[in-house]
mmCIF file of the N, C-alpha and C atoms, coordinates in Angstrom:
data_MODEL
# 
_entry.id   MODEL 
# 
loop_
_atom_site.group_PDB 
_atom_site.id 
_atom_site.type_symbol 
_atom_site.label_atom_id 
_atom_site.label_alt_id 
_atom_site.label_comp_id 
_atom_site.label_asym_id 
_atom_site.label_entity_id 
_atom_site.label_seq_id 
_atom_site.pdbx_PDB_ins_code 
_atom_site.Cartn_x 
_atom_site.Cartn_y 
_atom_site.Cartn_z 
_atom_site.occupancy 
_atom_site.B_iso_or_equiv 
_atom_site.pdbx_formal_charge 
_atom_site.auth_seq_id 
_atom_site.auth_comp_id 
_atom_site.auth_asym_id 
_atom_site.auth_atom_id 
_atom_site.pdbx_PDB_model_num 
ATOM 1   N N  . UNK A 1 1  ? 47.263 -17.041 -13.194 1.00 0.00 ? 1  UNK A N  1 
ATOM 2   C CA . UNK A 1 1  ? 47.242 -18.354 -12.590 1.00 0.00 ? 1  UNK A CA 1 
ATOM 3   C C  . UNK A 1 1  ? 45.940 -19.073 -12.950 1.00 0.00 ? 1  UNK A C  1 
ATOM 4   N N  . UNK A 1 2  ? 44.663 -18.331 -12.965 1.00 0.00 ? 2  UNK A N  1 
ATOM 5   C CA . UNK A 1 2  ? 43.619 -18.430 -13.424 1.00 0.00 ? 2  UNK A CA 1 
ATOM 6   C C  . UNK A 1 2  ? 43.682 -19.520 -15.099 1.00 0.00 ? 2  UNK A C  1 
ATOM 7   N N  . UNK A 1 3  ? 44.314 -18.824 -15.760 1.00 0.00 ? 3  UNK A N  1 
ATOM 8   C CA . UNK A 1 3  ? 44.120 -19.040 -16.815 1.00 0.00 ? 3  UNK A CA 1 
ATOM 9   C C  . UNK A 1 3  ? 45.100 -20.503 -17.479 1.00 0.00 ? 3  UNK A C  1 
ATOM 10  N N  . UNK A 1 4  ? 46.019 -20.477 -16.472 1.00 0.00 ? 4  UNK A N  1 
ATOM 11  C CA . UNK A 1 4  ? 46.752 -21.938 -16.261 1.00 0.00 ? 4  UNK A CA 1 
ATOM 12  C C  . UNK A 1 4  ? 46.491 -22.732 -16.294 1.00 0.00 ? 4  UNK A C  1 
ATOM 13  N N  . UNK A 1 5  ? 45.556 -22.553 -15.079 1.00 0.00 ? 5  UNK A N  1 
ATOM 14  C CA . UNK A 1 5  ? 44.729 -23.853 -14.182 1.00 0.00 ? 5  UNK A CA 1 
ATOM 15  C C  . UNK A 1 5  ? 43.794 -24.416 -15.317 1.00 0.00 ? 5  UNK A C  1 
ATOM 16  N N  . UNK A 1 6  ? 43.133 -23.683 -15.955 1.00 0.00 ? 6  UNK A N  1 
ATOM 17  C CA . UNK A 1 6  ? 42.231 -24.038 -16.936 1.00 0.00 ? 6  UNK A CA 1 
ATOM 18  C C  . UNK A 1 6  ? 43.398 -24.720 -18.003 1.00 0.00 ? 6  UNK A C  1 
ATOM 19  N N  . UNK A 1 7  ? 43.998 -23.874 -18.397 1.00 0.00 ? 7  UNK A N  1 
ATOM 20  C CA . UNK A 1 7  ? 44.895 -24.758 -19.471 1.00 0.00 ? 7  UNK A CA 1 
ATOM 21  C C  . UNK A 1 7  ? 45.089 -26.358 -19.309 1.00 0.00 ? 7  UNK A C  1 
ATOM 22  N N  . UNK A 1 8  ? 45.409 -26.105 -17.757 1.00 0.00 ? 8  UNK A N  1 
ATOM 23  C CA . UNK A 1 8  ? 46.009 -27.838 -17.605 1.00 0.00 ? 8  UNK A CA 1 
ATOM 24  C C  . UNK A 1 8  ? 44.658 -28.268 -17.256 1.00 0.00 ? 8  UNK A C  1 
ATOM 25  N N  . UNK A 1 9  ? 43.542 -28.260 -16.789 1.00 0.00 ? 9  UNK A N  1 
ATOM 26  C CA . UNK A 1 9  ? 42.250 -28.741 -16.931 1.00 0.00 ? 9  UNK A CA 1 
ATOM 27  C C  . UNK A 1 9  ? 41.922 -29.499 -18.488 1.00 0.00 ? 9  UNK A C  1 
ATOM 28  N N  . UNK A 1 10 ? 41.952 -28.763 -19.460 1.00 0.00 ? 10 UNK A N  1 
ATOM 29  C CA . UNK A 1 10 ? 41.601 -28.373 -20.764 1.00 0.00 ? 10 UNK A CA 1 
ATOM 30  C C  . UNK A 1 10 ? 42.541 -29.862 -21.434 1.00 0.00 ? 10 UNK A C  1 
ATOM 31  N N  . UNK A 1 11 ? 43.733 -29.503 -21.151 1.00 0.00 ? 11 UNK A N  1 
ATOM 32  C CA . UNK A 1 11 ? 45.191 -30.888 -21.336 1.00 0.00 ? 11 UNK A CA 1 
ATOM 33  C C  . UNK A 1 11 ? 44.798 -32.024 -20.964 1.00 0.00 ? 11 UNK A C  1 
ATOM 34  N N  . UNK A 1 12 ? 43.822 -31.769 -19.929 1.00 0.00 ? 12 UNK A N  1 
ATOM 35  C CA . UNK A 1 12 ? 43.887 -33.705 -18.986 1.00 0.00 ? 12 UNK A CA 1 
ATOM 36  C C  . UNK A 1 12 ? 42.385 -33.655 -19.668 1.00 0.00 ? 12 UNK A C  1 
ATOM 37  N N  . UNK A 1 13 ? 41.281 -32.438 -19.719 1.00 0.00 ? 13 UNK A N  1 
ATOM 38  C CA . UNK A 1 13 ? 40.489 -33.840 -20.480 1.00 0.00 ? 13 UNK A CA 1 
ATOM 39  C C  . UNK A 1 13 ? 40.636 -33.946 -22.109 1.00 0.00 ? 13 UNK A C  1 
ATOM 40  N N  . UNK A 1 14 ? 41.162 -33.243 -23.137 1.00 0.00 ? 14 UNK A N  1 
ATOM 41  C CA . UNK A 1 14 ? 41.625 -34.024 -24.732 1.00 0.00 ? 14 UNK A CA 1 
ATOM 42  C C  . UNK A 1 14 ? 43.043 -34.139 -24.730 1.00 0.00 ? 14 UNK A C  1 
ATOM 43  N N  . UNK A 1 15 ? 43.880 -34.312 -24.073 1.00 0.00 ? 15 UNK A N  1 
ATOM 44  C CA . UNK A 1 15 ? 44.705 -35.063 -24.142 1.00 0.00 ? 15 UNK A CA 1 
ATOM 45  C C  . UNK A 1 15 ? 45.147 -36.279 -23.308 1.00 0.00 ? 15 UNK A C  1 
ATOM 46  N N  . UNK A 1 16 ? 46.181 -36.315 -22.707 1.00 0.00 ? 16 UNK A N  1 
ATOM 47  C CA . UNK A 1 16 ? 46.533 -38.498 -22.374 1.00 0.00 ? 16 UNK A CA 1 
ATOM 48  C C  . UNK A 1 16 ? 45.725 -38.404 -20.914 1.00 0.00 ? 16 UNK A C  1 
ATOM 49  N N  . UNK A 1 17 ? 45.056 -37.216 -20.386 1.00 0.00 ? 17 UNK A N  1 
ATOM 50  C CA . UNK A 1 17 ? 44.627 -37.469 -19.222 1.00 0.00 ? 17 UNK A CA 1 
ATOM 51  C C  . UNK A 1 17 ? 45.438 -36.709 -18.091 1.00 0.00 ? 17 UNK A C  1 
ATOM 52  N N  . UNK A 1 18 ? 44.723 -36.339 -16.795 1.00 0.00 ? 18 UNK A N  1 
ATOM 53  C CA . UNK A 1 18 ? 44.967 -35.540 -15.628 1.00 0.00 ? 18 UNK A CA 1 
ATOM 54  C C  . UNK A 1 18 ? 44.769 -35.940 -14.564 1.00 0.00 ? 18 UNK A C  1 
ATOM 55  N N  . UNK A 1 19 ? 45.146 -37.008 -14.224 1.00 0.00 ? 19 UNK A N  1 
ATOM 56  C CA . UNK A 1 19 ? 44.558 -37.564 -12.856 1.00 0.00 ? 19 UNK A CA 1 
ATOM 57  C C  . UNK A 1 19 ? 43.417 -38.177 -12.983 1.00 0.00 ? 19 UNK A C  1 
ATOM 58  N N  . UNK A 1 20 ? 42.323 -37.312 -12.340 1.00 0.00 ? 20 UNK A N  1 
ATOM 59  C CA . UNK A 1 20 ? 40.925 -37.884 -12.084 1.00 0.00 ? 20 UNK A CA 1 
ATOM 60  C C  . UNK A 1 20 ? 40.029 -38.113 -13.759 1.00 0.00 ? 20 UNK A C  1 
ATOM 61  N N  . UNK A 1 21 ? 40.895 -37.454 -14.535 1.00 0.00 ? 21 UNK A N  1 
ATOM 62  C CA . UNK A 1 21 ? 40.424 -37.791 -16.529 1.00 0.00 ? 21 UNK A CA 1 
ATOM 63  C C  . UNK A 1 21 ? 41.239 -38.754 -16.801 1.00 0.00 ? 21 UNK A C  1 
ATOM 64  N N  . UNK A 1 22 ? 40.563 -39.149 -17.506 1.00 0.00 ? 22 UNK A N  1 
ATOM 65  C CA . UNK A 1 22 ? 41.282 -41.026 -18.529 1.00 0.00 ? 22 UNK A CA 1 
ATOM 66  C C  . UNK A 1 22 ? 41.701 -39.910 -19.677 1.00 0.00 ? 22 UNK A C  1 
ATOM 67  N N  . UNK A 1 23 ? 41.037 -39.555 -20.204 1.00 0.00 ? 23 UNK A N  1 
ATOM 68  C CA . UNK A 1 23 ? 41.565 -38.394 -21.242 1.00 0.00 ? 23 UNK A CA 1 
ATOM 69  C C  . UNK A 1 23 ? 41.793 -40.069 -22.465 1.00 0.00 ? 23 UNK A C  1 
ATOM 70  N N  . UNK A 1 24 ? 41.703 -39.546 -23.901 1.00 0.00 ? 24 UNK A N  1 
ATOM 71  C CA . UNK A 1 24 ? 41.772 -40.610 -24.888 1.00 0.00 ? 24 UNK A CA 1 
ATOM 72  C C  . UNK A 1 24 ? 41.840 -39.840 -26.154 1.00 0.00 ? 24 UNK A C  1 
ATOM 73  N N  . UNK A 1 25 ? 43.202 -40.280 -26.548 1.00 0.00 ? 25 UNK A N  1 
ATOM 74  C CA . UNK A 1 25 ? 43.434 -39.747 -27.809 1.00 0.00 ? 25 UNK A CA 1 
ATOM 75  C C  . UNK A 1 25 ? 43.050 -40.176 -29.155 1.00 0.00 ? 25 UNK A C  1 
ATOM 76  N N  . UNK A 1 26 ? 42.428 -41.015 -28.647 1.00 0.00 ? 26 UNK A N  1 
ATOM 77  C CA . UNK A 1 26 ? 41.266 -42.001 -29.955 1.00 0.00 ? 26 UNK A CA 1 
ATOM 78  C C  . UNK A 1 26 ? 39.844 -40.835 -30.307 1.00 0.00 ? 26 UNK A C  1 
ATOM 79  N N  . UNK A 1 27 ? 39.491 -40.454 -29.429 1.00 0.00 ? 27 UNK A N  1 
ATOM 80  C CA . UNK A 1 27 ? 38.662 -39.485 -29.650 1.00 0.00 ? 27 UNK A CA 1 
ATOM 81  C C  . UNK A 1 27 ? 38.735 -37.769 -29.754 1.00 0.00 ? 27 UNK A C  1 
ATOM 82  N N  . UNK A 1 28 ? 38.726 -37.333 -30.765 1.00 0.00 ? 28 UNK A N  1 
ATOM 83  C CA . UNK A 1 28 ? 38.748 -36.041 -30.680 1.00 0.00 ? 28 UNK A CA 1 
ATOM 84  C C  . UNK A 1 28 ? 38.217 -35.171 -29.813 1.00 0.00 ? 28 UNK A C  1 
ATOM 85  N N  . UNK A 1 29 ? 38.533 -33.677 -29.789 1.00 0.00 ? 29 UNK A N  1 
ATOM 86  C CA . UNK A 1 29 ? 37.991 -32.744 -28.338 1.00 0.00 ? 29 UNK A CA 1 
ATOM 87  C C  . UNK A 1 29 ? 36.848 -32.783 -29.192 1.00 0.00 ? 29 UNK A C  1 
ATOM 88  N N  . UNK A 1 30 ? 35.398 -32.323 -28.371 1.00 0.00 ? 30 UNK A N  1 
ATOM 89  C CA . UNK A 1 30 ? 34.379 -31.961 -28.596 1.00 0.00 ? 30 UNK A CA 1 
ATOM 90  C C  . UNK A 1 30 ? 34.617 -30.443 -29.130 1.00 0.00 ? 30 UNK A C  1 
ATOM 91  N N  . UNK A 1 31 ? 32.992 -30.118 -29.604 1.00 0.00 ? 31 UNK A N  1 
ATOM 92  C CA . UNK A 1 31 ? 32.895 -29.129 -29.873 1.00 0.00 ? 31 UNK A CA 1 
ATOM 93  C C  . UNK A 1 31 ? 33.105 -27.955 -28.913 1.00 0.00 ? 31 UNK A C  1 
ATOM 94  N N  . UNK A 1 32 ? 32.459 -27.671 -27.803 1.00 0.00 ? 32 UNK A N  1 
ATOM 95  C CA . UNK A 1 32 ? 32.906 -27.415 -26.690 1.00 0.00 ? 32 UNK A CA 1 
ATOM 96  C C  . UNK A 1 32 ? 33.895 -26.923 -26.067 1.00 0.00 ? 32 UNK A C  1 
ATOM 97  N N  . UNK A 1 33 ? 34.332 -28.133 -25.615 1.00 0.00 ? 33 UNK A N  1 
ATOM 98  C CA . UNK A 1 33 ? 36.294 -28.065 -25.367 1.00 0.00 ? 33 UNK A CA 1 
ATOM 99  C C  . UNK A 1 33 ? 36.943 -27.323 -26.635 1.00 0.00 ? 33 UNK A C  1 
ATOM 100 N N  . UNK A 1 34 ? 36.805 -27.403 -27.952 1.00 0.00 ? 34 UNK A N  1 
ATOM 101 C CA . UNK A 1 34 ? 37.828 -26.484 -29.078 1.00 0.00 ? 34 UNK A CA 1 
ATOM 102 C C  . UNK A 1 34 ? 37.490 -25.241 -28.537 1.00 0.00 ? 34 UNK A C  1 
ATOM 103 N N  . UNK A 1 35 ? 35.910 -24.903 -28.399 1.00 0.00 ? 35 UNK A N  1 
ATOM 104 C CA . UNK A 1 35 ? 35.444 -23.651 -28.322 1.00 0.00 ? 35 UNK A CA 1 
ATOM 105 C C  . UNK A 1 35 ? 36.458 -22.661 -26.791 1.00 0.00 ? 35 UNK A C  1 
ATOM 106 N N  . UNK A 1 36 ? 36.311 -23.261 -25.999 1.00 0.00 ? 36 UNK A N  1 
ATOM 107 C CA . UNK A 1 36 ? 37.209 -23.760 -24.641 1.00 0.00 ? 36 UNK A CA 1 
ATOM 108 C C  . UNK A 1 36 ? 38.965 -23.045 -25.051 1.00 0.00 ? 36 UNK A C  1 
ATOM 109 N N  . UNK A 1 37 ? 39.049 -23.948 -26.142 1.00 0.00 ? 37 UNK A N  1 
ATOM 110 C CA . UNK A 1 37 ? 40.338 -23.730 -26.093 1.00 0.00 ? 37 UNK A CA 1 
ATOM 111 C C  . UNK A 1 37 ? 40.957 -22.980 -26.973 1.00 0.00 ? 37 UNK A C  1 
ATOM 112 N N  . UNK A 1 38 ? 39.992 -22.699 -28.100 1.00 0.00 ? 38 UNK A N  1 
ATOM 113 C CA . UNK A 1 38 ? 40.410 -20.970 -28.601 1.00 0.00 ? 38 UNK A CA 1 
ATOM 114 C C  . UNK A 1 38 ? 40.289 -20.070 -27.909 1.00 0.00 ? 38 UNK A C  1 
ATOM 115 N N  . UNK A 1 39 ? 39.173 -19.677 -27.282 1.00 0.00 ? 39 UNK A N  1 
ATOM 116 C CA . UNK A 1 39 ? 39.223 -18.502 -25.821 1.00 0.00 ? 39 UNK A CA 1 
ATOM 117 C C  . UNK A 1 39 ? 40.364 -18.499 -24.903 1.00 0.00 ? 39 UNK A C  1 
ATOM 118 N N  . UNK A 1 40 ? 40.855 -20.042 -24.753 1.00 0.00 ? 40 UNK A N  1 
ATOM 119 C CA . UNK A 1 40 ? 41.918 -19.331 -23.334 1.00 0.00 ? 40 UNK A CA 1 
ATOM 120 C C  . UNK A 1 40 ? 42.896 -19.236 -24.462 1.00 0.00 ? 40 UNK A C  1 
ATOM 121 N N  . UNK A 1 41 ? 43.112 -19.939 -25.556 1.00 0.00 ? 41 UNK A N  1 
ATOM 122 C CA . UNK A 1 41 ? 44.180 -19.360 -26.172 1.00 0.00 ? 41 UNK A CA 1 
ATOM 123 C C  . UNK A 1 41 ? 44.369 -17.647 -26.703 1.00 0.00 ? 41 UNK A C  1 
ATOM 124 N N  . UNK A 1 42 ? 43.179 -17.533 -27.105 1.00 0.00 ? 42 UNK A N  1 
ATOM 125 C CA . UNK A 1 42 ? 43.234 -16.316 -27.215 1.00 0.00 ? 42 UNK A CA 1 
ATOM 126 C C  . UNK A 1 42 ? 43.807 -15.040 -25.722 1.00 0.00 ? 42 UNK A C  1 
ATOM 127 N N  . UNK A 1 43 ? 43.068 -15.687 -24.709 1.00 0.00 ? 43 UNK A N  1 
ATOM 128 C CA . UNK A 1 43 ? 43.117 -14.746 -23.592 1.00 0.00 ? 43 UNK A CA 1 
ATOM 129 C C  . UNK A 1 43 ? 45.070 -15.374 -23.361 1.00 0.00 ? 43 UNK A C  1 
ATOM 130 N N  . UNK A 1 44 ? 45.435 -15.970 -23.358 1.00 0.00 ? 44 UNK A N  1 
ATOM 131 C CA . UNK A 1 44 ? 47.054 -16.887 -23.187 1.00 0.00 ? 44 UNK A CA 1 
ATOM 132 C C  . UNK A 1 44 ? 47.743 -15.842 -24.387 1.00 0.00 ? 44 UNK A C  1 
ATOM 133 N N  . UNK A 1 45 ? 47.646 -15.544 -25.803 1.00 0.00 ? 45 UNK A N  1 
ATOM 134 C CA . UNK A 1 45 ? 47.654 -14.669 -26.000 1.00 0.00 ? 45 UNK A CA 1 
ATOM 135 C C  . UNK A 1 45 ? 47.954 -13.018 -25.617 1.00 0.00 ? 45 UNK A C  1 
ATOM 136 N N  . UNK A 1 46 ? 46.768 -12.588 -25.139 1.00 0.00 ? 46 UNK A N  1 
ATOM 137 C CA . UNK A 1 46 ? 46.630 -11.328 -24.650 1.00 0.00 ? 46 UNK A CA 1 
ATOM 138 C C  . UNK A 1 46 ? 47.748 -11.260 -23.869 1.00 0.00 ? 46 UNK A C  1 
ATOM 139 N N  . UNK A 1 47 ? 47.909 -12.007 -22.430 1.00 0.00 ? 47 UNK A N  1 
ATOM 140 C CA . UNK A 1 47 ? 48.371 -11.921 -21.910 1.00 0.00 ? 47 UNK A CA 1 
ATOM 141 C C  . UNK A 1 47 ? 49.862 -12.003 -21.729 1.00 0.00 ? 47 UNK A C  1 
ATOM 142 N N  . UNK A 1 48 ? 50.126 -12.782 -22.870 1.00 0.00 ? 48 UNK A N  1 
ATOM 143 C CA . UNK A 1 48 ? 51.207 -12.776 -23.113 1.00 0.00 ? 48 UNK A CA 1 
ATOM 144 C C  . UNK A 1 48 ? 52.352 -11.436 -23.892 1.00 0.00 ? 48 UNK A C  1 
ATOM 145 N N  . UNK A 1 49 ? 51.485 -10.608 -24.540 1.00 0.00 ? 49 UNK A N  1 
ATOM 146 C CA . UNK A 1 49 ? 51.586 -9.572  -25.577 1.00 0.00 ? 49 UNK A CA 1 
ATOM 147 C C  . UNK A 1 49 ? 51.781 -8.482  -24.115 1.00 0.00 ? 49 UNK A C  1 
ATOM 148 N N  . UNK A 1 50 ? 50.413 -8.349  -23.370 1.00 0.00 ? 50 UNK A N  1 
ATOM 149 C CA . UNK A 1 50 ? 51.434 -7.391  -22.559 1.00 0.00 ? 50 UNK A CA 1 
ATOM 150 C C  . UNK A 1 50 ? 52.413 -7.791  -21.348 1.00 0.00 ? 50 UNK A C  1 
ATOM 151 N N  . UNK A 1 51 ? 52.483 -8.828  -21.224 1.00 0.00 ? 51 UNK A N  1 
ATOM 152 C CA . UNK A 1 51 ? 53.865 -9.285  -20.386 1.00 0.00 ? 51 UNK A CA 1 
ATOM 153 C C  . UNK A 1 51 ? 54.878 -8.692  -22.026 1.00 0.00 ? 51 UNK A C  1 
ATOM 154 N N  . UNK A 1 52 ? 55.191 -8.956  -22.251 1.00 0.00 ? 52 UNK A N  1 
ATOM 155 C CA . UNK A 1 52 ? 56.311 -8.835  -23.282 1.00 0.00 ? 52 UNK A CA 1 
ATOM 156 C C  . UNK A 1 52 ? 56.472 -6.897  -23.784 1.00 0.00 ? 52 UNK A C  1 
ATOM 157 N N  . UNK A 1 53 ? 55.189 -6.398  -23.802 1.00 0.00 ? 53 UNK A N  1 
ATOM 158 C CA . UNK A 1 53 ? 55.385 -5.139  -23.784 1.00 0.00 ? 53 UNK A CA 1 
ATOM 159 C C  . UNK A 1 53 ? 55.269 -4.180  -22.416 1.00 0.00 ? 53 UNK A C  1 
ATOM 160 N N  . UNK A 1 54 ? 55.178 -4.934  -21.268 1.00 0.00 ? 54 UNK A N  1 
ATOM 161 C CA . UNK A 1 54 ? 55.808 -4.299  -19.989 1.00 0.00 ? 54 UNK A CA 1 
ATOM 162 C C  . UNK A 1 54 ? 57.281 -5.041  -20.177 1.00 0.00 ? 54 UNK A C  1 
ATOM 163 N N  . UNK A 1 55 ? 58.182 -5.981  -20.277 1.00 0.00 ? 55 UNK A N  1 
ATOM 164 C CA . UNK A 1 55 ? 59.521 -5.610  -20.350 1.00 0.00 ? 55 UNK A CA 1 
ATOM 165 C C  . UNK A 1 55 ? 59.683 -5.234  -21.047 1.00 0.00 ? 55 UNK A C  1 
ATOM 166 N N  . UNK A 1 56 ? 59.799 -4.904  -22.618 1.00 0.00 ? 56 UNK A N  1 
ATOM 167 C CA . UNK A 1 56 ? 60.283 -4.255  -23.240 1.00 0.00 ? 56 UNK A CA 1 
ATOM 168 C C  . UNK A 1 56 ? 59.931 -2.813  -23.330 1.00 0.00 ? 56 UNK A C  1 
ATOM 169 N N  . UNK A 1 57 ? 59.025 -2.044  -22.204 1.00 0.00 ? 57 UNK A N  1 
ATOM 170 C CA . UNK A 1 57 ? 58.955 -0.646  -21.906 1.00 0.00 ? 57 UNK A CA 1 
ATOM 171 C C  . UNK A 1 57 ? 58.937 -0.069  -20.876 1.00 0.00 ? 57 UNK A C  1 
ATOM 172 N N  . UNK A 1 58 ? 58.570 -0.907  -19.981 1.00 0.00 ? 58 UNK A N  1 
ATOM 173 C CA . UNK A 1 58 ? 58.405 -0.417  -19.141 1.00 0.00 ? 58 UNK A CA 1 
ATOM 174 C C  . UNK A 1 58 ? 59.684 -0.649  -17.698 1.00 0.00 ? 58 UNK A C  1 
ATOM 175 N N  . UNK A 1 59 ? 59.977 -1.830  -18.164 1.00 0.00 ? 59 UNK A N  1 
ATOM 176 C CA . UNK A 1 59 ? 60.921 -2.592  -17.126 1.00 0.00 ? 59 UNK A CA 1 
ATOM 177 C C  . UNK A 1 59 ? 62.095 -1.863  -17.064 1.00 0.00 ? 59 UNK A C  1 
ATOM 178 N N  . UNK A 1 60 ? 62.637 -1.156  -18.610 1.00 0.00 ? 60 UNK A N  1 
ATOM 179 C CA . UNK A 1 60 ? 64.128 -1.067  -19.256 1.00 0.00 ? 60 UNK A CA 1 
ATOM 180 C C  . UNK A 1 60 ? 63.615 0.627   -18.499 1.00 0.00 ? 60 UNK A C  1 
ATOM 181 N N  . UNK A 1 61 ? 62.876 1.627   -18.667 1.00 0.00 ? 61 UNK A N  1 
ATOM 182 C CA . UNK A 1 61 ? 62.587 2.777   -18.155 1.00 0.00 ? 61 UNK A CA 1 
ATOM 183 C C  . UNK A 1 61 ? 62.506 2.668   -16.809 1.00 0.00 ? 61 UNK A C  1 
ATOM 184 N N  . UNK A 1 62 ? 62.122 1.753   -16.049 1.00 0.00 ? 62 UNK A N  1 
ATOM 185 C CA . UNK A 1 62 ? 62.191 1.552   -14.160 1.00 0.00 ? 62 UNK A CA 1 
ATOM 186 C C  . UNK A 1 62 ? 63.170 1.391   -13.986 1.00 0.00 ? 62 UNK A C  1 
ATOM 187 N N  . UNK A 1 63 ? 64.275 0.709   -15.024 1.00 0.00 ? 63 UNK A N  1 
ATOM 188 C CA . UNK A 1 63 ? 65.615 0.472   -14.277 1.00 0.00 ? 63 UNK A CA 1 
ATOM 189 C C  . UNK A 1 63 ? 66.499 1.880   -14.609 1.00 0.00 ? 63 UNK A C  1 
ATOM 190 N N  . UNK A 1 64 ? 66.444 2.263   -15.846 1.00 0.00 ? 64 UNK A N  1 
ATOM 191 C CA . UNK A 1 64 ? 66.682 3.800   -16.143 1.00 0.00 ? 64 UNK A CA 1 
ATOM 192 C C  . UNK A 1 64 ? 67.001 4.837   -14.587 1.00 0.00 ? 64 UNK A C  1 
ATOM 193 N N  . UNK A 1 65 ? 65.465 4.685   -14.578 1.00 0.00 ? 65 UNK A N  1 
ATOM 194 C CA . UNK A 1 65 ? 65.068 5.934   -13.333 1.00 0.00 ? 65 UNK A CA 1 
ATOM 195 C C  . UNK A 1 65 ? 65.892 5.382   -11.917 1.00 0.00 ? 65 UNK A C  1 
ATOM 196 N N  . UNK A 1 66 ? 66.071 4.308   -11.577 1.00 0.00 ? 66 UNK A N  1 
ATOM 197 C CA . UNK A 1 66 ? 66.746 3.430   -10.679 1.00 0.00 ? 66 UNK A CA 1 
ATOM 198 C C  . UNK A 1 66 ? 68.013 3.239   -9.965  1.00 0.00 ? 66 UNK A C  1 
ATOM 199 N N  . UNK A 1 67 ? 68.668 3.619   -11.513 1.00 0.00 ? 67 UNK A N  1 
ATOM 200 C CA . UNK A 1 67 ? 70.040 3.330   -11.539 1.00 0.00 ? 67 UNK A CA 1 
ATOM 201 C C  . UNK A 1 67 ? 70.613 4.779   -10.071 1.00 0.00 ? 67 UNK A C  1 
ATOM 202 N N  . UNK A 1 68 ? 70.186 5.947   -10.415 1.00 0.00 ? 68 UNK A N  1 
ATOM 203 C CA . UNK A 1 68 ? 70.907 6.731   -9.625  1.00 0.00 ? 68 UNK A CA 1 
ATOM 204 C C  . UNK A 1 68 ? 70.572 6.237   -7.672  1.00 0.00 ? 68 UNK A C  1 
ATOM 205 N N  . UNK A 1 69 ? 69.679 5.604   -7.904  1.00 0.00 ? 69 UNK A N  1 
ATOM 206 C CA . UNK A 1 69 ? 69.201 5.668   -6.533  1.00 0.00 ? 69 UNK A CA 1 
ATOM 207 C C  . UNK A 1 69 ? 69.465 4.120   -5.793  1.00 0.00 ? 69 UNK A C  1 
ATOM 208 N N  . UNK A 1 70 ? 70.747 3.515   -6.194  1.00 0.00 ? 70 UNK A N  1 
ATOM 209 C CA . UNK A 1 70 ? 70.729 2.489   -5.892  1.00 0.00 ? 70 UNK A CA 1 
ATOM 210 C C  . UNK A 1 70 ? 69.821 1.095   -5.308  1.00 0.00 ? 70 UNK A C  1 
ATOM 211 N N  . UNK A 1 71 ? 68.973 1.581   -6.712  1.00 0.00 ? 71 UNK A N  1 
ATOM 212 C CA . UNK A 1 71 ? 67.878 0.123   -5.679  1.00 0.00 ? 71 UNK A CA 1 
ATOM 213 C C  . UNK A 1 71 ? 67.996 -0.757  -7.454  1.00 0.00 ? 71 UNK A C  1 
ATOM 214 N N  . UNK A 1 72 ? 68.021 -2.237  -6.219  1.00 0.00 ? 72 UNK A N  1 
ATOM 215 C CA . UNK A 1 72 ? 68.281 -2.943  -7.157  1.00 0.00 ? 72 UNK A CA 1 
ATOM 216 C C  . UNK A 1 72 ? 67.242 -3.150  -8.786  1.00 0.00 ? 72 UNK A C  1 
ATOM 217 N N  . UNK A 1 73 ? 67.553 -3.081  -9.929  1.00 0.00 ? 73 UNK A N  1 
ATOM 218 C CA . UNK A 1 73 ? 66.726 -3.338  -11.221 1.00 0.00 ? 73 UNK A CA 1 
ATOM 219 C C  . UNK A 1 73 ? 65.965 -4.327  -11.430 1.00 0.00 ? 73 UNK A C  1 
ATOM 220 N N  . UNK A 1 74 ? 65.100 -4.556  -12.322 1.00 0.00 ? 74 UNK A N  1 
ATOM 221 C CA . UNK A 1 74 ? 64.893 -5.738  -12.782 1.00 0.00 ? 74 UNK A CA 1 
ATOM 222 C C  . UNK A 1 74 ? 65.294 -6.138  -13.962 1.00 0.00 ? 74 UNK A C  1 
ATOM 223 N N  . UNK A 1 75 ? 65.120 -7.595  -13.373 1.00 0.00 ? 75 UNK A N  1 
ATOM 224 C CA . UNK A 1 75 ? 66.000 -8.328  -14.568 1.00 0.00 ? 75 UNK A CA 1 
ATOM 225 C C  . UNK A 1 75 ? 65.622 -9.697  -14.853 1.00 0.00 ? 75 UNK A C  1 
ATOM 226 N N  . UNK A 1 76 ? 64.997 -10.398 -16.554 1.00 0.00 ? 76 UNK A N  1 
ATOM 227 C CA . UNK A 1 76 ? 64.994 -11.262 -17.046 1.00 0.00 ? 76 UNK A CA 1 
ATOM 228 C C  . UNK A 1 76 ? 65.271 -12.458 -17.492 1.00 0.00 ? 76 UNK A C  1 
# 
């Protein structure tokens, strides 16, 4: 959620704006803000890689073990 919040922070000030930012697409992001926004991309990234490798290992093996014991699975 952390890393959201910043995202849409990041959106309203180099792009059309966030409320309390005018935000202006006449001017490019600063140096700064890029720097800004390779890190959370990177960390947006990460995070994304193991969301995607907890369902595809871990989720499909919990429902495995599950099935006999009637509790409901998860599901995508």
């Amino acid at each position: 959620m952390r890393l959201y919040l910043k995202l849409l922070w990041l959106t309203g000030e180099i792009g059309d704006g966030a409320g309390d930012v005018d935000g202006n697409p006449d001017f490019p992001p600063t140096e700064p803000q890029t720097e800004v926004h390779n890190l959370l991309r990177a960390q947006l990234a990460a995070a994304q890689s193991k969301f995607d490798d907890l369902m595809k290992k871990d989720v499909p093996h919990f429902n495995e073990s599950m099935k006999d014991k009637s509790i409901t699975i998860i599901s995508h």
